[in-house]
N, CA, C and O of each residue as an XYZ file, in Angstrom:
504
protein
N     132.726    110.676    122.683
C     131.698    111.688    122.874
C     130.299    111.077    122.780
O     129.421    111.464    123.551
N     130.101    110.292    122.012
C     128.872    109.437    121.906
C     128.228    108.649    123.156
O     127.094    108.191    123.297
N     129.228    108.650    123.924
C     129.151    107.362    124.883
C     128.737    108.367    125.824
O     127.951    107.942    126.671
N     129.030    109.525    125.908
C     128.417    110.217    127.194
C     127.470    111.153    126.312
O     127.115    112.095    127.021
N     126.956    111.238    125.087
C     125.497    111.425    125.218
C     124.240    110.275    125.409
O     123.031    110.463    125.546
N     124.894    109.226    125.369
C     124.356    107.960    125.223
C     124.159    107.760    126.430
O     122.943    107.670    126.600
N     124.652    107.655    127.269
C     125.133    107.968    129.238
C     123.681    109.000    130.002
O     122.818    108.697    130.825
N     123.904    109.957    129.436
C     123.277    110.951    129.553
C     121.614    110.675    129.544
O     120.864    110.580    130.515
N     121.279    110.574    128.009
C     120.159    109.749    127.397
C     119.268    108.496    128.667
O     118.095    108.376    129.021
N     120.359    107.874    128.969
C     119.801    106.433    129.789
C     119.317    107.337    131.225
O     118.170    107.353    131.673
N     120.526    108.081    131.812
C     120.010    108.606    133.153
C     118.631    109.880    133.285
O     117.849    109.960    134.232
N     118.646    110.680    132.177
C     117.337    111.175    132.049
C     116.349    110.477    131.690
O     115.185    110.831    131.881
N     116.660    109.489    131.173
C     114.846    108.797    131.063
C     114.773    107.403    132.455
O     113.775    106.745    132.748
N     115.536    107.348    132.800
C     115.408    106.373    134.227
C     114.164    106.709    134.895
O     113.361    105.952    135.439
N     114.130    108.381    134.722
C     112.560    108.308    135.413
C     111.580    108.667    134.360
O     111.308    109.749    133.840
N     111.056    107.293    134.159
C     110.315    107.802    132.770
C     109.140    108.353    132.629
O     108.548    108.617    131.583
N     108.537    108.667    134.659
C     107.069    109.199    134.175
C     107.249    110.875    134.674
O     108.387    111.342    134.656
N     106.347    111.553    135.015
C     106.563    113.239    135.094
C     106.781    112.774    136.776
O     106.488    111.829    137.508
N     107.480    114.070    136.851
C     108.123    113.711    138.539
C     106.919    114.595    139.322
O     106.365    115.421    138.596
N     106.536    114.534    140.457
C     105.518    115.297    141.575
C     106.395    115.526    142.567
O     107.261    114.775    143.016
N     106.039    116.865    142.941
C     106.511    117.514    144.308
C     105.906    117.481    145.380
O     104.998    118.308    145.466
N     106.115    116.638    146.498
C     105.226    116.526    147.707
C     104.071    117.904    148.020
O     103.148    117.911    148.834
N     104.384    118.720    147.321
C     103.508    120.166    147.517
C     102.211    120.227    146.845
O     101.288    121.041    146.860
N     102.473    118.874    146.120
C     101.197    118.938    144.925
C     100.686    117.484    144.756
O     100.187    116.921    143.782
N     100.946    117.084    145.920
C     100.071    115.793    145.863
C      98.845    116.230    146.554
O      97.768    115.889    146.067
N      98.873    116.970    147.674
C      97.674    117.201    148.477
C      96.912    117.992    147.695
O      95.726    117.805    147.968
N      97.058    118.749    146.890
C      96.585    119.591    145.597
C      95.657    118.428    145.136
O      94.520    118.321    145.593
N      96.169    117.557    144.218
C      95.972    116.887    143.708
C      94.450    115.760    144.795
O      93.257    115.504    144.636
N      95.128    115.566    145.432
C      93.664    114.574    146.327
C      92.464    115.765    146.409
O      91.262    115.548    146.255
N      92.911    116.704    146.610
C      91.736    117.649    147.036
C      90.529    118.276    145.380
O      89.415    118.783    145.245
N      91.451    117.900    144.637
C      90.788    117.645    143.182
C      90.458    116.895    142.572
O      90.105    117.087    141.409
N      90.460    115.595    143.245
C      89.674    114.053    142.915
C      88.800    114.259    143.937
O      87.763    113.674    143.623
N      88.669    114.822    145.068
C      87.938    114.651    145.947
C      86.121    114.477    145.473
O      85.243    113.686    145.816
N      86.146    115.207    144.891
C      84.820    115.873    144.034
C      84.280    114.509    142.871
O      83.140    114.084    142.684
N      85.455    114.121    142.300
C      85.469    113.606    140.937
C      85.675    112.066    141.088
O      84.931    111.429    140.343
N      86.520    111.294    141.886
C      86.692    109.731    142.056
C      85.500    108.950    142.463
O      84.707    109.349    143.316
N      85.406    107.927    141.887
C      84.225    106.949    142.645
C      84.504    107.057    144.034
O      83.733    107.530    144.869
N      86.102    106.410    144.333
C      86.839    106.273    145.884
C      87.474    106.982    145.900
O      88.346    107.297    145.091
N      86.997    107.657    147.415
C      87.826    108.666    147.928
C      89.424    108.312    147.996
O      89.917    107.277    148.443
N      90.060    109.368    147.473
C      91.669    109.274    147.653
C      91.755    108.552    149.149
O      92.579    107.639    149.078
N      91.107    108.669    150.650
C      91.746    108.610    151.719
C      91.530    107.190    151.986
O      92.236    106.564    152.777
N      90.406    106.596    151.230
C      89.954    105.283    151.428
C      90.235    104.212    150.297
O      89.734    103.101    150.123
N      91.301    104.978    149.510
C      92.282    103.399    148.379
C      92.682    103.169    149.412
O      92.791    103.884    150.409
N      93.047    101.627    149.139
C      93.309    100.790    150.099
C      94.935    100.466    149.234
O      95.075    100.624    148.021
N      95.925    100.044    150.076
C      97.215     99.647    149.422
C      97.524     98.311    150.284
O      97.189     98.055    151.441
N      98.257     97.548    149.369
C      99.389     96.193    149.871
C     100.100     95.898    148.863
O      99.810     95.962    147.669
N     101.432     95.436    149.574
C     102.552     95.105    148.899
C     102.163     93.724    148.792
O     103.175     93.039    148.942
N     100.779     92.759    148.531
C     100.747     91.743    148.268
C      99.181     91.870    147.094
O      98.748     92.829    146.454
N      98.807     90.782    147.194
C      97.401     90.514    146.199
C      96.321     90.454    147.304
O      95.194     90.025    147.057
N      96.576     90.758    148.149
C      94.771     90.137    149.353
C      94.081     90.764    149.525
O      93.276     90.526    150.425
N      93.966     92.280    148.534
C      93.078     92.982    149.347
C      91.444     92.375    148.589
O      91.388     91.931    147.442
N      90.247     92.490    149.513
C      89.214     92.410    149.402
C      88.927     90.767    149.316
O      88.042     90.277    148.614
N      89.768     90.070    150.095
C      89.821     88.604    149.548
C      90.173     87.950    148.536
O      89.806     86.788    148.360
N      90.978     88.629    147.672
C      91.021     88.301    145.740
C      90.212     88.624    145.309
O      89.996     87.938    144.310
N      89.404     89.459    145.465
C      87.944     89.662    144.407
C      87.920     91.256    144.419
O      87.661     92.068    145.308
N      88.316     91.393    142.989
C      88.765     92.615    142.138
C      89.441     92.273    140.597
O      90.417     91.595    140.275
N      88.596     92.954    139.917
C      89.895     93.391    138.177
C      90.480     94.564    138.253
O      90.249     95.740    138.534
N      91.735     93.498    137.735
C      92.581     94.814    137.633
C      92.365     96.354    136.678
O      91.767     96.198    135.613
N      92.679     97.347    136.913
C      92.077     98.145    136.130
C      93.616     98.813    135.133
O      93.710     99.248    133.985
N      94.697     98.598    136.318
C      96.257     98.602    135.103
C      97.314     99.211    136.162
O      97.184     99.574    137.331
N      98.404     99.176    135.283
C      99.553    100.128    136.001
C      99.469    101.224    136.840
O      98.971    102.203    136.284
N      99.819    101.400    138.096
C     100.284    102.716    138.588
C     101.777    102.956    138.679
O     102.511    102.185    139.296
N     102.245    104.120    138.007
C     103.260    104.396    138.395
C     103.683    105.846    138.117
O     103.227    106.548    137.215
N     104.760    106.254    139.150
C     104.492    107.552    139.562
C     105.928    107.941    140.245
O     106.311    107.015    140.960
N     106.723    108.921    140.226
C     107.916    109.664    140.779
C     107.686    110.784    141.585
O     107.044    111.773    141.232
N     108.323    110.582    142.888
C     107.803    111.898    143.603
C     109.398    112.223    143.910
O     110.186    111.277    143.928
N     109.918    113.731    144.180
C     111.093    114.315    144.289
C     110.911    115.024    145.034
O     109.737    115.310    145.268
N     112.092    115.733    145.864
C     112.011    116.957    146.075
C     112.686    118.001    144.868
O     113.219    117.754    143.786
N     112.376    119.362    145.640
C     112.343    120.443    144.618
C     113.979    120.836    144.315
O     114.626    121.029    143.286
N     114.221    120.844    145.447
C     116.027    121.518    145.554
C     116.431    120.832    146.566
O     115.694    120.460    147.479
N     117.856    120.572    146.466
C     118.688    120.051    147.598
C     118.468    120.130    148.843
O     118.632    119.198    149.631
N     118.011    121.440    149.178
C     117.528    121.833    150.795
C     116.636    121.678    151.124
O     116.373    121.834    152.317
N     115.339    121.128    149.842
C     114.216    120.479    150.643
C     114.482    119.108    151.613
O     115.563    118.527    151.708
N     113.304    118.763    152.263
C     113.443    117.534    153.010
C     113.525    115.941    151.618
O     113.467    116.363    150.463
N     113.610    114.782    151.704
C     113.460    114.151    150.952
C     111.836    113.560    151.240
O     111.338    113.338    152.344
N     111.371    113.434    150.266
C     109.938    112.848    149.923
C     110.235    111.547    151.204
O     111.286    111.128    151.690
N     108.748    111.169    151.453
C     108.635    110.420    152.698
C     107.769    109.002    152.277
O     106.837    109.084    151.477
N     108.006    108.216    152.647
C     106.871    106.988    152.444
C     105.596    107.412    151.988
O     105.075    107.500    150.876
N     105.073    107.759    153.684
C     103.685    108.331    153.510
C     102.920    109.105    152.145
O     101.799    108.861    151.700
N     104.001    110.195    151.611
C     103.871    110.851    150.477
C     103.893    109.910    149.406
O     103.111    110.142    148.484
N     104.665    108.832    149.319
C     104.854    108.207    148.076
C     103.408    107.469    148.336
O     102.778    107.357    147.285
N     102.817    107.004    149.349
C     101.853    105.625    149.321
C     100.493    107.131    149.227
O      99.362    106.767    148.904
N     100.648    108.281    149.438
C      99.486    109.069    149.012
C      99.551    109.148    147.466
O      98.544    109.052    146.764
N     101.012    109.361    146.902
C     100.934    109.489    145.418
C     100.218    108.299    144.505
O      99.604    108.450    143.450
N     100.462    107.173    145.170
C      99.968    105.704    144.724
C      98.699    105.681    144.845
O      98.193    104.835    144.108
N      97.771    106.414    145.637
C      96.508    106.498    145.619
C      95.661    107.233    144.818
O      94.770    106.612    144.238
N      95.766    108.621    144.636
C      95.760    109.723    143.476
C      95.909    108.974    142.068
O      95.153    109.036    141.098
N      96.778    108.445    142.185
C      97.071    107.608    140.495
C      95.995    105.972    140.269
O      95.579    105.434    139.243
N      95.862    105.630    141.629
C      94.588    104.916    141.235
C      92.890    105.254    141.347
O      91.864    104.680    140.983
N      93.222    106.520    142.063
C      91.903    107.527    142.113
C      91.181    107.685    140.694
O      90.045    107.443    140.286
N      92.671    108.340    139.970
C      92.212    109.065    138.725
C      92.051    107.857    137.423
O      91.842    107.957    136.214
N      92.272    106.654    138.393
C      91.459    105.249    137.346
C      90.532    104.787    137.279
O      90.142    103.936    136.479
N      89.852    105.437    138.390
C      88.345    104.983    139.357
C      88.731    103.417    140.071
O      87.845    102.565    140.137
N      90.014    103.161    140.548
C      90.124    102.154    141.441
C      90.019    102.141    142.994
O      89.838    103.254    143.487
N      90.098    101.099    143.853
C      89.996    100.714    144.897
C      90.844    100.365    145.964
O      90.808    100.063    147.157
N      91.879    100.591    144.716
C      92.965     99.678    145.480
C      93.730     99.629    144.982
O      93.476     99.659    143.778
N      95.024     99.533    145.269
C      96.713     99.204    144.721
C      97.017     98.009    145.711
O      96.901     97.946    146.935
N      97.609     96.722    144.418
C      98.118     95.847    144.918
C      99.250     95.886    144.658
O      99.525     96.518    143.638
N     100.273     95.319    145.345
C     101.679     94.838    144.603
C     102.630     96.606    144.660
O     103.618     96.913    143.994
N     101.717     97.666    145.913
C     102.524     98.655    146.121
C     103.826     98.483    146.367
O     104.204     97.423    146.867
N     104.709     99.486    146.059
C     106.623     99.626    145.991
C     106.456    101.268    146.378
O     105.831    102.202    145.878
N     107.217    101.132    147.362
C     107.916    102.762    147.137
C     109.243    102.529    147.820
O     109.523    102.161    148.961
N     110.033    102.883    146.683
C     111.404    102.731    146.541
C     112.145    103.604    147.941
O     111.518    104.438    148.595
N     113.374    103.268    148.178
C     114.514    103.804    148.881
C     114.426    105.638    148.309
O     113.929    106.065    147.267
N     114.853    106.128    149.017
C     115.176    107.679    148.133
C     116.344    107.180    147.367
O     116.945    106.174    147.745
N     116.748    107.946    146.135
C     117.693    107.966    145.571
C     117.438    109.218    144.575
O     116.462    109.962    144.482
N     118.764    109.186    143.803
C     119.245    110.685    142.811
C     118.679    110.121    141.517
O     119.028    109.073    140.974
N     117.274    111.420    140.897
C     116.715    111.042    139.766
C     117.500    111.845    138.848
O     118.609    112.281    139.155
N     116.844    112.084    137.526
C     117.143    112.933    136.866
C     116.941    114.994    136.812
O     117.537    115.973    136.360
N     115.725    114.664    137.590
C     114.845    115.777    137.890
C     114.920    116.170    139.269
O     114.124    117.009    139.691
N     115.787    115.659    140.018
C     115.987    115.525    141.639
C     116.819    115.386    142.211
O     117.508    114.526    141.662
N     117.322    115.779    143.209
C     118.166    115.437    144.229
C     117.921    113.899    145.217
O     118.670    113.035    145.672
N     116.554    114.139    145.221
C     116.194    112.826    146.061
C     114.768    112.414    145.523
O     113.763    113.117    145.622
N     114.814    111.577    145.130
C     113.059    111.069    144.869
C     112.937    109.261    145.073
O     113.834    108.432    145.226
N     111.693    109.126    145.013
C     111.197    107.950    145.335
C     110.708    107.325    144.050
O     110.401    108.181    143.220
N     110.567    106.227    143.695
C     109.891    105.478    142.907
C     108.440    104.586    143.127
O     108.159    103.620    143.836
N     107.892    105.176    142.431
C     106.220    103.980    143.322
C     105.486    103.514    142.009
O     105.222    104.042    140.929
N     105.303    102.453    142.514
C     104.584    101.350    141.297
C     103.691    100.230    142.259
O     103.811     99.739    143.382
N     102.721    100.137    141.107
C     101.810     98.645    141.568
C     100.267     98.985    140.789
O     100.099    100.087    140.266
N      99.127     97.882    140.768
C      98.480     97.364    140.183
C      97.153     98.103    140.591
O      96.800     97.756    141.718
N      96.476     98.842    140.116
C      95.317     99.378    140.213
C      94.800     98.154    140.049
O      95.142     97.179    139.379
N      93.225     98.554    141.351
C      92.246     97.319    141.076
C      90.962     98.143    141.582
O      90.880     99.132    142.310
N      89.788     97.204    140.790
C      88.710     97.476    141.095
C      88.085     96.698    141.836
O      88.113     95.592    141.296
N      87.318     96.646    143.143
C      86.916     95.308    143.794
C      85.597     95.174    143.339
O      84.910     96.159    143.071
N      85.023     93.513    143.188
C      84.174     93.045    142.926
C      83.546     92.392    143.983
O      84.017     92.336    145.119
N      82.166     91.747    143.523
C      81.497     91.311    144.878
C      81.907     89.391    145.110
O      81.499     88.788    146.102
């Protein structure tokens, strides 16, 4: 009995940050809009280190879970995940996400289908 609360335990925290519903990301940009140094539409993303030539500090972690709501929604989309990755470096006052990921869909705890997105808030320098 231990072993499947223990079971249990590991697969609910797999997603260890609060999950977002594609319905409330655009929510969300439209309420930094006002408030970010950089506009949500103009973070810049790469799955490598080059943006701005190397010249930026890092400002820290992004990371972030997007799902759908119920089975019969559609599954969360790239696009949505690389908007969620922006919002989360918005609300750091960054420039940029390096070292972006957005995972395969797969079965979270909180979901039928969600995505995983991670990478490196940065601030660019001159």
């Amino acid at each position: 009995m231990k072993y499947y609360i223990l079971a249990a335990a590991l697969v609910l925290s797999a997603c260890g940050d609060a999950m977002t519903y594609p319905a409330t990301i655009e929510k969300q940009s439209e309420t930094l809009a006002t408030t970010a140094p950089t506009p949500v539409e103009q973070i810049q993303l790469t799955d490598g280190s080059d943006l701005n030539n190397g010249r930026f500090e890092v400002v820290g972690p992004v990371k972030a879970t997007i799902g759908k709501v119920t089975a019969f929604h559609p599954q969360p989309t790239v696009a949505q995940g690389e908007q969620k990755l922006r919002v989360e470096a918005a609300e750091l006052g960054a420039d940029g996400v390096i070292n972006a990921k957005v995972s395969d869909v797969t079965i979270c705890a909180l979901s039928w289908g969600c995505r995983i997105l991670s990478g490196t808030a940065v601030k660019f320098t001159k």
